[in-house]
N, C-alpha and C positions, 0 to 999 in steps of 0.2 A: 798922686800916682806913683812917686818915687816910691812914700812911703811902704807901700804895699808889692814893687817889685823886691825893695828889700826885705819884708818878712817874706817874702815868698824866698826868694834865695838863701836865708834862714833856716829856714825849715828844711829847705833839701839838705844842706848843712849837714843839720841835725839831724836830719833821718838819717844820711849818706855814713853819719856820725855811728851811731847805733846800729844799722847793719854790716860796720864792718866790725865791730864790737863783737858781734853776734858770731859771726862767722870768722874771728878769731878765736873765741871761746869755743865754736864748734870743730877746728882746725885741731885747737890743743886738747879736747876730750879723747878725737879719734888718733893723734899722737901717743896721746898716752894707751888707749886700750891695743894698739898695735905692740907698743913695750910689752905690756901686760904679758898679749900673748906669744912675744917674743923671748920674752926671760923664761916660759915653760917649755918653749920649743926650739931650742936653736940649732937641734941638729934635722929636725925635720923641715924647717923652711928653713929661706936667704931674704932679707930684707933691707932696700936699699932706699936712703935719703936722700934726696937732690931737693934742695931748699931754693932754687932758682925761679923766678918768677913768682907764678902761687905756692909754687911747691909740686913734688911728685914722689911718690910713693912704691916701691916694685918690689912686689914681694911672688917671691917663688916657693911652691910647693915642693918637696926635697924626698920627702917620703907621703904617703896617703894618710896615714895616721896622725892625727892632732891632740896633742893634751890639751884638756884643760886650764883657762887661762886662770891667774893668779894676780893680785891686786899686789903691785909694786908699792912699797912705802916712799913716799915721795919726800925730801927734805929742805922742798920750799918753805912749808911754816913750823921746820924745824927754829928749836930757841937760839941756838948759834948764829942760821941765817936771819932768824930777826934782827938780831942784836948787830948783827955787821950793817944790816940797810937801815938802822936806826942811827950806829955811828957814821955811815956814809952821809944822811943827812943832816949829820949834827955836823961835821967838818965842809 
């Protein structure tokens, strides 16, 4: 009987594990396409970050008109930052 309270409590674990996985991958997609459309548009909208809790998000329309968003080059798996989080876990 034990046995199988603890695979059961296990398993929420692990799922509890993967869905918040999930929804931090989906957190940082829709972070980043907010950039996106923020670096085309910065004088027609205002966009505020408040990281508190889950997070929040306040973006204001400034003018009616939107450009088109544009794919920001990102330099997480730039070679420089490998090389630093490679020496971080070599010291």
């Amino acid at each position: 009987m034990e046995l199988n309270n603890f695979i059961k409590k296990y398993q929420n674990v692990t799922t509890h594990k993967k869905i918040k996985k999930l929804i931090e991958n989906n957190n940082k997609e829709t972070f980043f396409k907010i950039i996106d459309i923020l670096s085309v548009n910065e004088k027609n909208i205002k966009v505020e970050f408040l990281f508190l809790h889950s997070g929040l998000t306040i973006i204001r329309k400034i003018k009616n008109t939107l450009n088109e968003s544009q794919k920001v080059i990102s330099k997480e798996y730039s070679f420089k930052n490998i090389l630093k989080k490679l020496i971080n876990k070599l010291v």
